[in-house]
DSSP file (Angstrom, degrees, kcal/mol; ACC not computed):
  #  RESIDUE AA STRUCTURE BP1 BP2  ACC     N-H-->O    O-->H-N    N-H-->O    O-->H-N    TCO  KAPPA ALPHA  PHI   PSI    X-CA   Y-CA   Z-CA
    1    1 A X              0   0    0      0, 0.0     2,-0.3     0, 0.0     5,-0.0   0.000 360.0 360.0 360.0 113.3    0.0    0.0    0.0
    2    2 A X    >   -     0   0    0      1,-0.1     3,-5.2     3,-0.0     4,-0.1  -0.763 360.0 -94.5 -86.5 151.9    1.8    3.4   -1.0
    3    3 A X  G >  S+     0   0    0      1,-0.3     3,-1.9    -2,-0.3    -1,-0.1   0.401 121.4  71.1  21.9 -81.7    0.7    6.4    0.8
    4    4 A X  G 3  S+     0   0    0      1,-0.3     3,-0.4     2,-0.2    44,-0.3   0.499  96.0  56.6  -3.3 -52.9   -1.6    7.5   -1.5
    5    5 A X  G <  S+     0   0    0     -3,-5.2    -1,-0.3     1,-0.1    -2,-0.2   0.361  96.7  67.1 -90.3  17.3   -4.0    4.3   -0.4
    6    6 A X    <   +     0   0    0     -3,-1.9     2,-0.4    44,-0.1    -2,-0.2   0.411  67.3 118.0-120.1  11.3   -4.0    5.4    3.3
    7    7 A X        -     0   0    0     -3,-0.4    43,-3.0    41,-0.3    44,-1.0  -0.431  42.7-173.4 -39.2 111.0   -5.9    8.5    2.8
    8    8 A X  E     -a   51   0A   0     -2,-0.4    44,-0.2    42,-0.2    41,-0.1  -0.695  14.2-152.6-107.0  80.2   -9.3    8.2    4.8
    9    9 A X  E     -a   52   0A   0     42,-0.8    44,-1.3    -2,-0.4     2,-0.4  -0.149  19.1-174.7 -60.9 103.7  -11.6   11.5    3.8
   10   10 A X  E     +     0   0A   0      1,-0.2    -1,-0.2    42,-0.1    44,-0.1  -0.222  65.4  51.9-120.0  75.8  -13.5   11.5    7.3
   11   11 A X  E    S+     0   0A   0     -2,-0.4    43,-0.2    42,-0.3     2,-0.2  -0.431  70.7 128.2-164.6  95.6  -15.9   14.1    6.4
   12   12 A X  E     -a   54   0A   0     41,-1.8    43,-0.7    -3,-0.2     2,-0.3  -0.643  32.8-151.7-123.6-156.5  -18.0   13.9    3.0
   13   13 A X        -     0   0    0     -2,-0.2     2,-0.4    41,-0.2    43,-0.1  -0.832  11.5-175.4-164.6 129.3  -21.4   14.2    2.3
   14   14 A X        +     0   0    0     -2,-0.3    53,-0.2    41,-0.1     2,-0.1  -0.704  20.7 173.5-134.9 125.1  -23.7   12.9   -0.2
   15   15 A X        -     0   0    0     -2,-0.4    20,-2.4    18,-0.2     2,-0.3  -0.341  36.7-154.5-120.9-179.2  -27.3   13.8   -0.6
   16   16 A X        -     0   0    0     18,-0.3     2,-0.6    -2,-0.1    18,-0.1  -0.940  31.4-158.5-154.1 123.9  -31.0   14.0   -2.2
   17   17 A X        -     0   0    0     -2,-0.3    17,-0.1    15,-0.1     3,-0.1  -0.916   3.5-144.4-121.7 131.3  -32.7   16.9   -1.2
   18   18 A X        -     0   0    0     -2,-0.6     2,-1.2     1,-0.1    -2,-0.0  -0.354  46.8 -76.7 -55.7 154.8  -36.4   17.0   -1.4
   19   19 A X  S    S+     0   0    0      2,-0.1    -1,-0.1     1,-0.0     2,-0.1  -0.433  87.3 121.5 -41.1  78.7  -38.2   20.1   -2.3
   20   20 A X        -     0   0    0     -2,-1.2    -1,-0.0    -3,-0.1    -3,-0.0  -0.148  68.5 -80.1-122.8-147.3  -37.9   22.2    1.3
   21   21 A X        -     0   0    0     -2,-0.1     6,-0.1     2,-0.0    -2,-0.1   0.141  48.1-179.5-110.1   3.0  -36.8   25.1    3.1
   22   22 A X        -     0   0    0      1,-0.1     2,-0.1     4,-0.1    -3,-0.0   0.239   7.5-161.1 -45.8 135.5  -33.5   24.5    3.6
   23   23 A X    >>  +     0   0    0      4,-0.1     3,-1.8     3,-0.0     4,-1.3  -0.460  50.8  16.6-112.2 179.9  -31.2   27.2    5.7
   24   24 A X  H 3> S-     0   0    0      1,-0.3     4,-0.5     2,-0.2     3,-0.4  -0.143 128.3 -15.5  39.5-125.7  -27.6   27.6    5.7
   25   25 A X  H 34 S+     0   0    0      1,-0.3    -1,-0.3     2,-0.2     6,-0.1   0.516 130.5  67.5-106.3   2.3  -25.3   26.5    3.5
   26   26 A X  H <4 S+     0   0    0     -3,-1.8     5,-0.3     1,-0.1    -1,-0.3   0.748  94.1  61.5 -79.5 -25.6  -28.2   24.0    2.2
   27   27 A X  H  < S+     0   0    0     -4,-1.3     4,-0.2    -3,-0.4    -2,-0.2   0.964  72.6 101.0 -47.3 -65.3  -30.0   26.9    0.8
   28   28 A X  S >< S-     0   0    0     -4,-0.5     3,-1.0     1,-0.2    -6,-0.0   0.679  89.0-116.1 -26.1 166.1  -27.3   28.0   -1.6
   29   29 A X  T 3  S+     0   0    0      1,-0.3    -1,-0.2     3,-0.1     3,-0.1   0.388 108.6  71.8-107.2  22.7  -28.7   26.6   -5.2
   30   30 A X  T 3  S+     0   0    0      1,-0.1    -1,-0.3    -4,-0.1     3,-0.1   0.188  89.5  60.0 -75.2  -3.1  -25.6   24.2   -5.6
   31   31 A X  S <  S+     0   0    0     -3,-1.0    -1,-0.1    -5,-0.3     4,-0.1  -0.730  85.5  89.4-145.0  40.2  -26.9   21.9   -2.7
   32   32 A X  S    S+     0   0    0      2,-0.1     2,-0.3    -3,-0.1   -15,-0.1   0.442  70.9  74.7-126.8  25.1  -30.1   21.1   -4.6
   33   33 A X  S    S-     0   0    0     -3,-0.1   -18,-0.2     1,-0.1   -15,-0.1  -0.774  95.0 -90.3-120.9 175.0  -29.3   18.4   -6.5
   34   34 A X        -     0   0    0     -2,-0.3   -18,-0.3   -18,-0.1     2,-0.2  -0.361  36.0-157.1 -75.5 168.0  -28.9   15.4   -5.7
   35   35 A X        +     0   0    0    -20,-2.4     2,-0.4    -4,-0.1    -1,-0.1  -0.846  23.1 170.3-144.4  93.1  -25.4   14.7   -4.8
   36   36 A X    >   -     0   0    0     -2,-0.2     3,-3.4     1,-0.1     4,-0.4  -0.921  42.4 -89.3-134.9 146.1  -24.4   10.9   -5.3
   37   37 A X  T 3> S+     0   0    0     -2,-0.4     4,-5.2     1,-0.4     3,-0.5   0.330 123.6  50.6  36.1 -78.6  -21.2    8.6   -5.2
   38   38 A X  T 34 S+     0   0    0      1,-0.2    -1,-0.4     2,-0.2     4,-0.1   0.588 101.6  57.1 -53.7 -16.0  -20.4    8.8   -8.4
   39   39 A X  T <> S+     0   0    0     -3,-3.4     4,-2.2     2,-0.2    -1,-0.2   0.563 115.1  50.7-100.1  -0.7  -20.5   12.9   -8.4
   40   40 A X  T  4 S+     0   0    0     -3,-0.5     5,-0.2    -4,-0.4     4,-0.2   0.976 105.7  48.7 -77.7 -37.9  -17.6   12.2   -5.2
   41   41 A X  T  < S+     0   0    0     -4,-5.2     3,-0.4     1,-0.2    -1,-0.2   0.691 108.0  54.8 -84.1  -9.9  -15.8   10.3   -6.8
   42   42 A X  T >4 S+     0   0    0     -5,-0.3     3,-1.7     1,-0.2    -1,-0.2   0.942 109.8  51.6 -65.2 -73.0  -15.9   12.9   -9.7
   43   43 A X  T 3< S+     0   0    0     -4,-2.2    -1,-0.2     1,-0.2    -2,-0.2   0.460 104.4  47.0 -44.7  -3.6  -14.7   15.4   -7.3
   44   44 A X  T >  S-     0   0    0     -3,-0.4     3,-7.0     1,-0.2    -1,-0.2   0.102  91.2-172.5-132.6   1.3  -11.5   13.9   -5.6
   45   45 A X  T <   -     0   0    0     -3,-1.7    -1,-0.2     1,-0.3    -2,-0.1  -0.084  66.6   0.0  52.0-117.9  -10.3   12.9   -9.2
   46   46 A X  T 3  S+     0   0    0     -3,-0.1    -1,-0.3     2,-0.1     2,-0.2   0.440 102.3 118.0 -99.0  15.8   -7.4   10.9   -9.4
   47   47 A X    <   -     0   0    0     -3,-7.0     2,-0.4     1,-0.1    -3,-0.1  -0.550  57.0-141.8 -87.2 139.6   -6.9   10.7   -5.1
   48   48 A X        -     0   0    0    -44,-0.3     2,-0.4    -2,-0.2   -41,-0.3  -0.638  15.2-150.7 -88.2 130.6   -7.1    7.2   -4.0
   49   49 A X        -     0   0    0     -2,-0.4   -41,-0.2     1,-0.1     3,-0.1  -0.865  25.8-164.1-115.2 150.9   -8.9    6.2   -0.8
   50   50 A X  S    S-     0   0    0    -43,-3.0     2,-0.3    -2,-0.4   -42,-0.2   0.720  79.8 -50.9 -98.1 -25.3   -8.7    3.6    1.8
   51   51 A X  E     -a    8   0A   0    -44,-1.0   -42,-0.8    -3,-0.1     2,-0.3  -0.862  51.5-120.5-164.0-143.1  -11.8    4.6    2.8
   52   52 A X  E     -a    9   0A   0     24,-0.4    26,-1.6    -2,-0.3    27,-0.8  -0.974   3.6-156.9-158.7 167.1  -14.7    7.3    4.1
   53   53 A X  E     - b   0  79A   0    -44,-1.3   -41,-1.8    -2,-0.3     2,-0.6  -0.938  20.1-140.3-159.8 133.2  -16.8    8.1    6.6
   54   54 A X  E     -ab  12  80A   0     25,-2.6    27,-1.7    -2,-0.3     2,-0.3  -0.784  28.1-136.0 -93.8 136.1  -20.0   10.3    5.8
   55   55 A X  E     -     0   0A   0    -43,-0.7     3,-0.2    -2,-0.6   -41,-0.1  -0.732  60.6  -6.5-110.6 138.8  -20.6   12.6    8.3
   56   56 A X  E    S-     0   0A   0     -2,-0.3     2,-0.5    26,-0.2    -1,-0.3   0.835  70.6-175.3  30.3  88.1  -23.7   13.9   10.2
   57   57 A X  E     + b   0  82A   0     24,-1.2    26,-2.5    -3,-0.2    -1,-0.2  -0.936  12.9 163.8-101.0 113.8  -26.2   11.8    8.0
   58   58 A X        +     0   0    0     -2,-0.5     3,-0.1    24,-0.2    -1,-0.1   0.312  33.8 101.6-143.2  40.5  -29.3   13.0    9.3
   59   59 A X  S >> S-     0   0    0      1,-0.2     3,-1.0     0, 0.0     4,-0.7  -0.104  90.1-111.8 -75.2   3.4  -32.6   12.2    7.0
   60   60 A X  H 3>  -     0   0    0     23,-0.2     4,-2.3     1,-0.2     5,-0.2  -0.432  69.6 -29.4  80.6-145.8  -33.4    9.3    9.4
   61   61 A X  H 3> S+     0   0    0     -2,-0.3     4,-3.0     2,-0.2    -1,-0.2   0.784 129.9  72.1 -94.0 -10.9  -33.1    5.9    8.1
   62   62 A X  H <> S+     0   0    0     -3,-1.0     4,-0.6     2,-0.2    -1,-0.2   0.836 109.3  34.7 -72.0 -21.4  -34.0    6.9    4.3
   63   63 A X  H >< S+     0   0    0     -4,-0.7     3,-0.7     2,-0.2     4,-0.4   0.868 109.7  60.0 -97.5 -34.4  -30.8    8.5    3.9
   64   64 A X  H 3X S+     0   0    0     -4,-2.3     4,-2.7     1,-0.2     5,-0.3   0.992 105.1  51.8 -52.0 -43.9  -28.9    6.1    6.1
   65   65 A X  H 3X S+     0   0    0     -4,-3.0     4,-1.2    -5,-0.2    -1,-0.2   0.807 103.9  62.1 -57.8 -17.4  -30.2    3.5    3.3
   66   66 A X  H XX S+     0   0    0     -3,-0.7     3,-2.9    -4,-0.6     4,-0.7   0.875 110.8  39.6 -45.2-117.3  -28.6    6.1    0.8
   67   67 A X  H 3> S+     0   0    0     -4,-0.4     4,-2.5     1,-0.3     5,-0.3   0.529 109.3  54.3  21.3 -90.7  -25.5    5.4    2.5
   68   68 A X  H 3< S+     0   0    0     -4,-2.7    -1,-0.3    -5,-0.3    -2,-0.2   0.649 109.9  52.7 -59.3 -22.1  -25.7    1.6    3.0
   69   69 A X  H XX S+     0   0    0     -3,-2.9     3,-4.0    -4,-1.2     4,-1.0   0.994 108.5  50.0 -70.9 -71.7  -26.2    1.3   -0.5
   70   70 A X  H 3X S+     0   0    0     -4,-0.7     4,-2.4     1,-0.3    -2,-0.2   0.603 109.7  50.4  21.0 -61.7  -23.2    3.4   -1.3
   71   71 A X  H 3< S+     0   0    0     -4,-2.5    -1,-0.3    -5,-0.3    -2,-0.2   0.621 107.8  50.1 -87.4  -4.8  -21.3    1.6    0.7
   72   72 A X  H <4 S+     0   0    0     -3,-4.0    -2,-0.2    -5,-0.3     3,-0.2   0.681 120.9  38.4-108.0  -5.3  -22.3   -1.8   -0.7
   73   73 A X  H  < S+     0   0    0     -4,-1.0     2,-0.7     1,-0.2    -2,-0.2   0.925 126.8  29.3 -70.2 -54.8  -21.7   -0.7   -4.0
   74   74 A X  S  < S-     0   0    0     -4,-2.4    -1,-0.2     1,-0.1     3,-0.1  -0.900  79.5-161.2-134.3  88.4  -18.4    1.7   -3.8
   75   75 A X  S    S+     0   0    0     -2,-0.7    -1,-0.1    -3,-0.2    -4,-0.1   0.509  80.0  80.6 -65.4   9.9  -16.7   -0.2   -0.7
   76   76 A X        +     0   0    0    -25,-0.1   -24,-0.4     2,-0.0    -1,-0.1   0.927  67.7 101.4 -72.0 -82.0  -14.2    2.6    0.5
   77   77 A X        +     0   0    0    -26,-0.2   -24,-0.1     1,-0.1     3,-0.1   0.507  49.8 159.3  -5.1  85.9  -18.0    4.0    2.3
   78   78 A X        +     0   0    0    -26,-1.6     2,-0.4     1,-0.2   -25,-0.2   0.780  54.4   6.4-103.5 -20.7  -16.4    2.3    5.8
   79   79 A X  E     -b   53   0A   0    -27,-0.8   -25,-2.6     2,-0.0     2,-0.5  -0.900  53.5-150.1-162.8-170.2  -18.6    4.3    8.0
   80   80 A X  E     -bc  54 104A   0     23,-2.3    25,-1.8    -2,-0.4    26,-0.7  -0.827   8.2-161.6-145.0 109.0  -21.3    6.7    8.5
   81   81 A X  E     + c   0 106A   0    -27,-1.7   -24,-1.2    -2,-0.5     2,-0.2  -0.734  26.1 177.1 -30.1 108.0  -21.6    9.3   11.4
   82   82 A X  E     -b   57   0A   0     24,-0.6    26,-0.5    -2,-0.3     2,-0.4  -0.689  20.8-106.5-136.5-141.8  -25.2   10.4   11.6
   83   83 A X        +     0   0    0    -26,-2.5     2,-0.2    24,-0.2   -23,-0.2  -0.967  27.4 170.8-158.4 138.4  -27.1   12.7   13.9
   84   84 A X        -     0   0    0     24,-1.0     2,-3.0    -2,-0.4     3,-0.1  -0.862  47.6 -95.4-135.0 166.3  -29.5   12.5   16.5
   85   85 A X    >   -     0   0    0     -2,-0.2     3,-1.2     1,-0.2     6,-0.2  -0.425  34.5-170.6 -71.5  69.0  -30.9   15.2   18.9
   86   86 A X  T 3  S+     0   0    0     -2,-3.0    42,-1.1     1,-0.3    -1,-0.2   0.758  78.5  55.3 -27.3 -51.1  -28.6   14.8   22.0
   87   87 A X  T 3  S+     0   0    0     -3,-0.1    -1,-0.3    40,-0.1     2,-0.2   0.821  88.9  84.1 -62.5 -44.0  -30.8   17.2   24.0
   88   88 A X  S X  S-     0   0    0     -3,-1.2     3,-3.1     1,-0.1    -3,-0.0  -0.314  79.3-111.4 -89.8 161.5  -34.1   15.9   23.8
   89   89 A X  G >  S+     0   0    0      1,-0.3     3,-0.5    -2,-0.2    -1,-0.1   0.689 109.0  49.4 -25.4 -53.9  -36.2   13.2   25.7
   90   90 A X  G 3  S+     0   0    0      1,-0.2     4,-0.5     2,-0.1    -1,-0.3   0.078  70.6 110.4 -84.9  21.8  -36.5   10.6   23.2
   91   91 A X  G X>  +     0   0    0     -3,-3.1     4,-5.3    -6,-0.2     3,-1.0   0.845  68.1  72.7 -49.6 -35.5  -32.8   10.3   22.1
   92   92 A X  H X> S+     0   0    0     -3,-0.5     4,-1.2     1,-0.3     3,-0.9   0.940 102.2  42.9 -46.5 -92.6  -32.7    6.9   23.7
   93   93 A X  H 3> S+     0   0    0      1,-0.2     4,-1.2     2,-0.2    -1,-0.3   0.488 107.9  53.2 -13.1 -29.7  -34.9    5.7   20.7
   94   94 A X  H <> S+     0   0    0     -3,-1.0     4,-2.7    -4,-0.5    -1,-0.2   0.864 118.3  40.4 -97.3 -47.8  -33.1    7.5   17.9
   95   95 A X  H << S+     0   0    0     -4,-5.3     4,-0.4    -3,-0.9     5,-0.2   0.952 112.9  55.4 -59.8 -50.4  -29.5    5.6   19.4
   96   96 A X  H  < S+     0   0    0     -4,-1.2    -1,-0.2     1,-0.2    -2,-0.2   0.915 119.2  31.5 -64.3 -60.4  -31.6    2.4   20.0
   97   97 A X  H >X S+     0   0    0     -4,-1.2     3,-1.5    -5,-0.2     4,-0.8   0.994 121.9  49.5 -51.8 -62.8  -32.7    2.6   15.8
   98   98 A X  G >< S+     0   0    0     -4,-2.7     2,-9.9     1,-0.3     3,-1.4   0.820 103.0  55.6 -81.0 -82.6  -29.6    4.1   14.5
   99   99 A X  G 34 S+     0   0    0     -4,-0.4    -1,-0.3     1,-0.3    -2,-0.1   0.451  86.7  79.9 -29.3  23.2  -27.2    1.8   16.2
  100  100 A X  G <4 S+     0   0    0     -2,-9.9    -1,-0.3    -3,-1.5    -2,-0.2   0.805  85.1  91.8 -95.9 -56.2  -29.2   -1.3   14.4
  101  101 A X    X<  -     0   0    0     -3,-1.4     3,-1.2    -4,-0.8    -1,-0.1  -0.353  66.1-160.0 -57.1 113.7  -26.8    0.1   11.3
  102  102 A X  T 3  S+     0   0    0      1,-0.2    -1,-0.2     3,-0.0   -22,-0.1   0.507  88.2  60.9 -24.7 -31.1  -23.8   -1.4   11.0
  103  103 A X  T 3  S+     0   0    0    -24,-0.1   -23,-2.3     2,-0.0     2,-0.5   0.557  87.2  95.4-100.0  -4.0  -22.3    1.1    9.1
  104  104 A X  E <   +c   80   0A   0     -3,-1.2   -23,-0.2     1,-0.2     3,-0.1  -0.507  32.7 159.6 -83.9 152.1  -22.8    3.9   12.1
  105  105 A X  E     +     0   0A   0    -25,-1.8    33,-0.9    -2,-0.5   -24,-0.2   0.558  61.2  19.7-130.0  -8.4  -20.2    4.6   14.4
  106  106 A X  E     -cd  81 138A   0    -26,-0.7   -24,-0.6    31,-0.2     2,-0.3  -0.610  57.9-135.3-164.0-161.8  -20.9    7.5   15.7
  107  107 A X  E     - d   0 139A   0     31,-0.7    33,-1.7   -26,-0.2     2,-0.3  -0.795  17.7-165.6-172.6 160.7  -23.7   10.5   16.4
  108  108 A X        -     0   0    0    -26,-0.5   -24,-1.0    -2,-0.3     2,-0.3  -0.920  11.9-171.3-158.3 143.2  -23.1   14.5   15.8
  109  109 A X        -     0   0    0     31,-0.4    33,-1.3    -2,-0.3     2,-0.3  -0.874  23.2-146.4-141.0 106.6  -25.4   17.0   17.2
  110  110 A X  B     +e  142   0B   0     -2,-0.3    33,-0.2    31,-0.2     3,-0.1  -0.686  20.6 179.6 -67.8 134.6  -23.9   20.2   15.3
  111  111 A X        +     0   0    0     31,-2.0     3,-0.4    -2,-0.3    33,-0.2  -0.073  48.6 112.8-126.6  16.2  -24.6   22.8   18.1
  112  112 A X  S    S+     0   0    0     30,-0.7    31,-0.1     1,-0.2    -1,-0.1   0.696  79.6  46.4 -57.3 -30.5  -22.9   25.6   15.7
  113  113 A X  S    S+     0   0    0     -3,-0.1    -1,-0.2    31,-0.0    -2,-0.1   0.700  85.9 104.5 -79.6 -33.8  -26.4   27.3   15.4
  114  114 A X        -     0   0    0     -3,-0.4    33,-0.1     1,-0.1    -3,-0.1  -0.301  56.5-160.7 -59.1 127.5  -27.1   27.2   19.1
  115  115 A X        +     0   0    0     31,-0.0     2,-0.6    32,-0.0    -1,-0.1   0.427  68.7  92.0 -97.8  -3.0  -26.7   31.0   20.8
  116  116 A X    >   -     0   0    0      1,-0.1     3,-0.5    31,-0.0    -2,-0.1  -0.881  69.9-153.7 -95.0 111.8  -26.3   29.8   24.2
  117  117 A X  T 3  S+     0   0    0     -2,-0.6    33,-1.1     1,-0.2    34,-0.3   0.619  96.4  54.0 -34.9 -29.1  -22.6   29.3   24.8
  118  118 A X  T >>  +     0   0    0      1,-0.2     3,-9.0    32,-0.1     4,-1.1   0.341  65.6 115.1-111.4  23.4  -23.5   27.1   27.0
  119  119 A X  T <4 S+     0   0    0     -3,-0.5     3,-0.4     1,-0.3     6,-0.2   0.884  80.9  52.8 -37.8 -56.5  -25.9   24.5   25.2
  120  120 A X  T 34 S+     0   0    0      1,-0.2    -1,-0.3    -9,-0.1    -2,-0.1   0.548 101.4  63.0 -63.2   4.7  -23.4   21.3   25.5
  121  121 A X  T <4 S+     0   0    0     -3,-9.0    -2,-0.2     4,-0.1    -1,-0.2   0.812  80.4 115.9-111.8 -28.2  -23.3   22.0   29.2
  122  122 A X  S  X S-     0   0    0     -4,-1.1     4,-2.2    -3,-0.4     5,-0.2   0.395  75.0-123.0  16.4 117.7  -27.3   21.4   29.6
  123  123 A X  H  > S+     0   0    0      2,-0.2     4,-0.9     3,-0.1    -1,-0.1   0.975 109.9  53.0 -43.5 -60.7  -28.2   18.5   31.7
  124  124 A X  H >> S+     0   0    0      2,-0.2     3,-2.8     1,-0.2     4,-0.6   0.999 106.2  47.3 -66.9 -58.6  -30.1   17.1   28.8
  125  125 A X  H 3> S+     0   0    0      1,-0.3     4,-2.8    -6,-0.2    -2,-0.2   0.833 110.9  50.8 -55.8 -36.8  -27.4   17.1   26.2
  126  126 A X  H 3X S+     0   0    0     -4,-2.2     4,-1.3     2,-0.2    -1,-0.3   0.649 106.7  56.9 -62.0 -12.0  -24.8   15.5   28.6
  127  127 A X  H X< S+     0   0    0     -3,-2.8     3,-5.0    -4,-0.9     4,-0.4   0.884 113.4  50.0 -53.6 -85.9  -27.7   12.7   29.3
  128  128 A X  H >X S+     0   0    0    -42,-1.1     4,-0.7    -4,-0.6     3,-0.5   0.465 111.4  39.0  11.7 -81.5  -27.3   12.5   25.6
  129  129 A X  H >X S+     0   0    0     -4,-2.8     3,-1.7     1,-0.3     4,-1.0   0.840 109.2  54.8 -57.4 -36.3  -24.1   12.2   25.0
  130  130 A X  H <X S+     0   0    0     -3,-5.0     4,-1.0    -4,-1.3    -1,-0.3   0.579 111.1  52.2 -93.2 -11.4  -23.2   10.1   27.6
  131  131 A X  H <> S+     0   0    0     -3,-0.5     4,-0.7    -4,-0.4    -1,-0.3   0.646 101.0  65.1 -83.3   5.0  -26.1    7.7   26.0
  132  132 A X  H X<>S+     0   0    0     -3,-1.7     5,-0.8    -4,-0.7     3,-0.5   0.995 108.4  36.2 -81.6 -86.9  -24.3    8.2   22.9
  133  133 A X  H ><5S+     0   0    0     -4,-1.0     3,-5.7     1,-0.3     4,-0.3   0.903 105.9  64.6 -28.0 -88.6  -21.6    6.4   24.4
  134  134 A X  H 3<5S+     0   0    0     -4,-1.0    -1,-0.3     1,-0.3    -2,-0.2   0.798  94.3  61.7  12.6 -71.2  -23.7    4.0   26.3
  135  135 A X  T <<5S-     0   0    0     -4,-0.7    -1,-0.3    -3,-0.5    -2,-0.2   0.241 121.6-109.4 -75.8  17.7  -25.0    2.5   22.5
  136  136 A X  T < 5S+     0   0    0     -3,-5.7    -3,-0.2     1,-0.2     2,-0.2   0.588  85.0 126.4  62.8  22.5  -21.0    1.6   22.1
  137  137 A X      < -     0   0    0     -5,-0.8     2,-0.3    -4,-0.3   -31,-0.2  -0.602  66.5-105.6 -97.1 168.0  -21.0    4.7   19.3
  138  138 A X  E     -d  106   0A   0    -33,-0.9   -31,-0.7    -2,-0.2     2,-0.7  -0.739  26.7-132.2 -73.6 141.9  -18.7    7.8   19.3
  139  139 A X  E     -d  107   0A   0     -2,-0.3     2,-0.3   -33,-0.2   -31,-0.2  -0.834  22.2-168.9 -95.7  85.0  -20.1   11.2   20.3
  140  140 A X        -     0   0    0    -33,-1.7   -31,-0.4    -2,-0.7     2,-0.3  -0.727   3.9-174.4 -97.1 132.8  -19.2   13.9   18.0
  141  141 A X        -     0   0    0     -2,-0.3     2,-0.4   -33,-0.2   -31,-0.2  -0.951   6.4-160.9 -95.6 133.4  -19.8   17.6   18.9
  142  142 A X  B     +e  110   0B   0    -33,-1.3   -31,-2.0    -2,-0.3   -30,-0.7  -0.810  22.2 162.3-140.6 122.6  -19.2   20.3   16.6
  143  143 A X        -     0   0    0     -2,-0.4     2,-0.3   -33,-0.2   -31,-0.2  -0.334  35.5-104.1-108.7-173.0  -18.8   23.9   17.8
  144  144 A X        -     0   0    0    -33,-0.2     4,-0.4    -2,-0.1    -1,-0.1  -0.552  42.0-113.9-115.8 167.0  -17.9   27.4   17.6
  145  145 A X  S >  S+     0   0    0     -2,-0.3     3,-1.1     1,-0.2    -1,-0.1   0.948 120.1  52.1 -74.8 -25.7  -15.2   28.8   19.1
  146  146 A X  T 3  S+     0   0    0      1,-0.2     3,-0.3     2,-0.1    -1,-0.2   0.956 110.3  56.9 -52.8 -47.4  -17.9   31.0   21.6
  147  147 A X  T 3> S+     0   0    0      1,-0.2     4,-2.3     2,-0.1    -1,-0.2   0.159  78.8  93.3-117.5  -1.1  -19.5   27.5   22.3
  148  148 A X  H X> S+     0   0    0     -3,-1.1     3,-0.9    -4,-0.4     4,-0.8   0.989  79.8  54.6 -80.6 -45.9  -16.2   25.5   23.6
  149  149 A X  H 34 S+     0   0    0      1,-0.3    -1,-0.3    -3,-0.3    -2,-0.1   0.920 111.4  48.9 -45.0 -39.0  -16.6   26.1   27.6
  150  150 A X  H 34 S+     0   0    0    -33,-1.1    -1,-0.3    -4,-0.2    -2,-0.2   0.983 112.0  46.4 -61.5 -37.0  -19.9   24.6   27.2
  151  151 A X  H <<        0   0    0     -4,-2.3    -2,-0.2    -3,-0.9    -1,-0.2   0.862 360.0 360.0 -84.4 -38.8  -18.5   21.7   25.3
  152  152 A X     <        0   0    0     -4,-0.8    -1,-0.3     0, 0.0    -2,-0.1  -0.206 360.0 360.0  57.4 360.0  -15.8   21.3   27.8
């Protein structure tokens, strides 16, 4: 294996977006097509992977099947991050479903939006996290640089 095949991209994305509302950087009118395998592997040209890992997949189990298909097609797809709502009550459920996929490893609750600095430091979101864990996944946070003493 030279070099070259121990590249892991562990952040991509690929998507299908229904007709919505979409904010932030899904608004922009480049995000509103569908976005699939083939259009990554278009994009990273001639770089060779050992693998991926799709990040904050969070359409529920229709996009995880996006994904698991992906990956049983274009086998570099080694794992899939996806994202459940740390903070609220019924999180238990969403880990209890998404850890049935093989291909998750992990949870994200992007808190980047969040105007309380202190939003990861919440009672409920440390439940969260710490059921995150619990379901034998990693607990990915991702924050702003205002946001780190809560995450902390």
């Amino acid at each position: 294996m030279n070099s070259v095949d121990r590249i892991i991209d562990s952040h991509f994305h690929l998507w299908r977006l229904e007709p919505s509302d979409a904010t932030g950087i899904l608004s922009d009118p480049r995000f509103k097509d569908v976005i699939t395998w083939g259009d990554y592997a278009a994009a990273r040209g001639e770089l060779s992977l050992a693998g991926a890992v799709a990040v904050e997949v969070i359409g529920g189990d229709a996009e995880l099947v996006l994904f698991e298909a992906a990956a049983a097609e274009h086998g570099k797809l080694k794992a899939i991050v996806a994202h459940a709502p740390l903070e609220e009550d019924g999180v238990a459920a969403d880990l209890d479903r998404l850890s049935r996929h093989p291909l998750v490893r992990g949870i994200r609750r992007n808190t980047q939006r969040e105007a309380d600095p202190l939003f990861c430091g919440r009672a409920g979101f440390i439940a969260g996290a710490r059921a995150v864990g619990e379901h034998g996944l990693v607990c990915d946070i991702c924050v702003k640089d205002f946001q780190l003493e809560g995450a902390i």
